[in-house]
Rosetta silent file (secondary structure, phi, psi, omega in degrees, C-alpha in Angstrom):
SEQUENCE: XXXXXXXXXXXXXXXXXXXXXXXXXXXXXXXXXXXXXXXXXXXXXXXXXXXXXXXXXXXXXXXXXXXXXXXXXXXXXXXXXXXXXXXXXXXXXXXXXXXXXXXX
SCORE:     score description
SCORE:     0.000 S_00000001
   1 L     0.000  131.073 -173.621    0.000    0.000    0.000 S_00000001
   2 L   -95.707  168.754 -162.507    1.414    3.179   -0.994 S_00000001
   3 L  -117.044  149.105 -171.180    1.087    5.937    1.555 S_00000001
   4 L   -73.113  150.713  156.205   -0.446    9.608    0.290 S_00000001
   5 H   -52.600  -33.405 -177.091    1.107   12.613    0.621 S_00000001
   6 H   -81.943  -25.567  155.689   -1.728   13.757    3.152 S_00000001
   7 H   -28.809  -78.078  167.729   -0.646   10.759    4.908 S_00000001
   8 H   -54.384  -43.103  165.865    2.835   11.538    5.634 S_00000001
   9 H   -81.423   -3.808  163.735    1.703   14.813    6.676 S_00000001
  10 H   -80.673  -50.801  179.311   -0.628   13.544    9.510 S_00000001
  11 H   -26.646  -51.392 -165.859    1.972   11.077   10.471 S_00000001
  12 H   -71.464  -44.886 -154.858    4.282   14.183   10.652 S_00000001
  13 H   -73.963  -46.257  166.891    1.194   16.628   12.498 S_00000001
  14 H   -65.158  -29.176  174.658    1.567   13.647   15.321 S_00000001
  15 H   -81.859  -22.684  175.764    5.181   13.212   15.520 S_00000001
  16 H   -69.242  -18.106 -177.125    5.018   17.120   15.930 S_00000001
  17 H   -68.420  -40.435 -153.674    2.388   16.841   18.485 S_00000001
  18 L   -97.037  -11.278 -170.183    4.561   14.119   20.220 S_00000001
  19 L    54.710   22.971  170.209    7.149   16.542   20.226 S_00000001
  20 L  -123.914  114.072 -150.571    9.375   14.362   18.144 S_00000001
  21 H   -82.158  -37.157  162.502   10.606   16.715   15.532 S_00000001
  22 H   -18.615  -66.023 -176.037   13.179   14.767   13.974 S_00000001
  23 H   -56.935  -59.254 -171.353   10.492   12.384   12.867 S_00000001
  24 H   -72.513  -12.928  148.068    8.153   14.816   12.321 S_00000001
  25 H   -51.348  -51.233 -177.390   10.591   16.420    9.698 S_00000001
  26 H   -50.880  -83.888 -169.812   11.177   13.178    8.288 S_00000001
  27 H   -65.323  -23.086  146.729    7.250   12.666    7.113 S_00000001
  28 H   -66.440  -27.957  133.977    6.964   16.237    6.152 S_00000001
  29 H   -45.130  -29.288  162.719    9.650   15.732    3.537 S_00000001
  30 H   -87.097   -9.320  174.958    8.182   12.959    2.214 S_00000001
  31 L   -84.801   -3.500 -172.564    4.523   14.631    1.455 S_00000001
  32 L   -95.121  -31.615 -178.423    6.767   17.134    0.213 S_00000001
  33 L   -83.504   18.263 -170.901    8.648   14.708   -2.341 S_00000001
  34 L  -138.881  -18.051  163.866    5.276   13.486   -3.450 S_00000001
  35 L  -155.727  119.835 -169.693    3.726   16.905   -3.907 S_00000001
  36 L   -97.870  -11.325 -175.496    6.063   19.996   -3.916 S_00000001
  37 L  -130.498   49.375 -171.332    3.769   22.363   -4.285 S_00000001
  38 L  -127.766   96.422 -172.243    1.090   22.241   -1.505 S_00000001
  39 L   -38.980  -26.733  175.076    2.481   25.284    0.971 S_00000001
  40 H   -50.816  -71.626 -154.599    1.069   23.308    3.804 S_00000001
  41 H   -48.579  -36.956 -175.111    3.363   20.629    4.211 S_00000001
  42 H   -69.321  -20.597 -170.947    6.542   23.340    3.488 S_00000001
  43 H   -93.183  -32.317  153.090    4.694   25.813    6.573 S_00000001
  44 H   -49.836  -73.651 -166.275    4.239   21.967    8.939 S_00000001
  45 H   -47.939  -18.408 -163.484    7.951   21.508    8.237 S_00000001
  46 H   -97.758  -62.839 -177.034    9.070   24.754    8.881 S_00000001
  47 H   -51.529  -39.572 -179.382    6.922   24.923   12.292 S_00000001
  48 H   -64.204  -53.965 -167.781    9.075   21.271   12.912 S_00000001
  49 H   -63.929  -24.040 -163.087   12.643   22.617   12.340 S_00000001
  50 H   -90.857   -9.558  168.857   11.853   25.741   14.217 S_00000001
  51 H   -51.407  -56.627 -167.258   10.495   23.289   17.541 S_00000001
  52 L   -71.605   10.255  168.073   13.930   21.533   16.875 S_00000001
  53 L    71.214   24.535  165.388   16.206   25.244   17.394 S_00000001
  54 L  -102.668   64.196   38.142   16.971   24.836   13.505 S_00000001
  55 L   106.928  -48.270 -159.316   16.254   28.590   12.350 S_00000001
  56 L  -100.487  -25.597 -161.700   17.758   28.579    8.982 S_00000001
  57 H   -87.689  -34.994 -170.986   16.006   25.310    7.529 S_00000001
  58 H   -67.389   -4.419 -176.419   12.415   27.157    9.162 S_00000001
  59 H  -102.075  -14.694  175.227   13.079   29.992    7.391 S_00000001
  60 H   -69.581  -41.423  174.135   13.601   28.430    3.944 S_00000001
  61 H   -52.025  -64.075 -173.688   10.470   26.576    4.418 S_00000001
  62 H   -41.176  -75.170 -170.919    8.408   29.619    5.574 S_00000001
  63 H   -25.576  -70.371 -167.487   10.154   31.333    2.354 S_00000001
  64 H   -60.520  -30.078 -167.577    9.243   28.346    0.004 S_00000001
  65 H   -75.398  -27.847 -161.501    5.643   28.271    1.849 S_00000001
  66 H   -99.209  -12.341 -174.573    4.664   32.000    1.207 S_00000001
  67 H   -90.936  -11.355  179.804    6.108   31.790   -2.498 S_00000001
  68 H  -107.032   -2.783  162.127    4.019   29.071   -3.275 S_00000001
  69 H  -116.630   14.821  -98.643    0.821   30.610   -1.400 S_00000001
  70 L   -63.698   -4.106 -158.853    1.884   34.401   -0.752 S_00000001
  71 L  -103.667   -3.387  179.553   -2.210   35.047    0.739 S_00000001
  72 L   -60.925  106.236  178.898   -1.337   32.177    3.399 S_00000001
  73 L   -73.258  -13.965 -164.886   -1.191   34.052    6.772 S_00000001
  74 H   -76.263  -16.721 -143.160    0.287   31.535    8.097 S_00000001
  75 H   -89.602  -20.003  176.090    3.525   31.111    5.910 S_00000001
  76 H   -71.125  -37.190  159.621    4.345   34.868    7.462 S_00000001
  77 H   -41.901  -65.172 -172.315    3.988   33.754   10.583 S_00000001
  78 H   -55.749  -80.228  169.227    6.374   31.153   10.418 S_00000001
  79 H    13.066 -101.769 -175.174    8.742   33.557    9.026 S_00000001
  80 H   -46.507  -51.561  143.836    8.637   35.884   11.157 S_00000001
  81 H    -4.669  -55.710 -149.772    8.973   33.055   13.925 S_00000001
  82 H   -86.249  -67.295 -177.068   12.151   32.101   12.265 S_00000001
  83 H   -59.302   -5.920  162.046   13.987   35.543   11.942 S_00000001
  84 H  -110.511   -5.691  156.321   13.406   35.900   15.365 S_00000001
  85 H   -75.989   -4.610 -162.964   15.105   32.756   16.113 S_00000001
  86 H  -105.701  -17.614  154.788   17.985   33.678   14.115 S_00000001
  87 L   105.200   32.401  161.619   18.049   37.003   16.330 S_00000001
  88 L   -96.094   65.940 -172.879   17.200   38.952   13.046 S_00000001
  89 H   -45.242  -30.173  172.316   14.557   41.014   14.708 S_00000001
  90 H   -70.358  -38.533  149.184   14.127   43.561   12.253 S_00000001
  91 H   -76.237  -28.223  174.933   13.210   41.414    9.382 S_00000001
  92 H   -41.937  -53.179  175.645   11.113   39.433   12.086 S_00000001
  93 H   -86.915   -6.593  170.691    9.212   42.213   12.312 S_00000001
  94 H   -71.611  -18.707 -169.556    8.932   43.317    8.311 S_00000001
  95 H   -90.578  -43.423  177.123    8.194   39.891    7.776 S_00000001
  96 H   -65.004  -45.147 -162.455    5.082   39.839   10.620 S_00000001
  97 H  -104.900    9.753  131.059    3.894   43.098    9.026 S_00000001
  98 H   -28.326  -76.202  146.459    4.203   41.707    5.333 S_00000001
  99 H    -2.608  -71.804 -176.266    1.799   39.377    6.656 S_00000001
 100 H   -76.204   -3.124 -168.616   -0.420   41.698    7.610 S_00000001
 101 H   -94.288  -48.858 -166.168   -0.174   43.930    4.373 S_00000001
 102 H   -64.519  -27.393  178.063   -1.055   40.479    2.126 S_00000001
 103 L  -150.501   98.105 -174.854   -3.851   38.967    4.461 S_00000001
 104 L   -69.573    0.000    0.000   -5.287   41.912    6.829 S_00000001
């Protein structure tokens, strides 16, 4: 039985739940290698790496998630989330009020 992309990302929404991000990284990359272009799964993964203190992979994610939805409030969020993990506060906040310019 092959397993769906929407699979992989519940698998992954539980290992994030479970707080085991490693994992939960794991099955968001594979819904991602089976459909590349559905902004959830890059804005789940991004929410994993940034649980796990990994800053620069949540911000690529965020990045990839708002270019492939830009009206996604969420994908700004993350962002902004990220640049303030990386202790870039200033784009944290440009990124947070991006967000708010694209979905008020």
């Amino acid at each position: 039985m092959t397993t769906t992309a929407d699979e992989f990302k519940a698998k992954g929404n539980a290992a994030l739940t479970a707080k085991n991000f490693s994992e939960a990284i794991e099955h968001y990359t594979s819904a991602i290698n089976l459909n590349g272009s559905n902004h959830v799964f890059y804005s789940n993964r991004s929410a994993a790496y940034l649980s796990k203190g990994d800053g620069l992979n949540a911000l690529e994610d965020a990045d990839s998630c708002i270019g492939l939805s830009p009206k996604f409030a969420k994908g700004y969020s993350r962002k902004g989330a990220a640049l303030h993990n990386l202790k870039r506060y200033n784009d944290s906040i440009a990124a947070y009020e991006k967000g708010l310019e694209e979905v008020p």
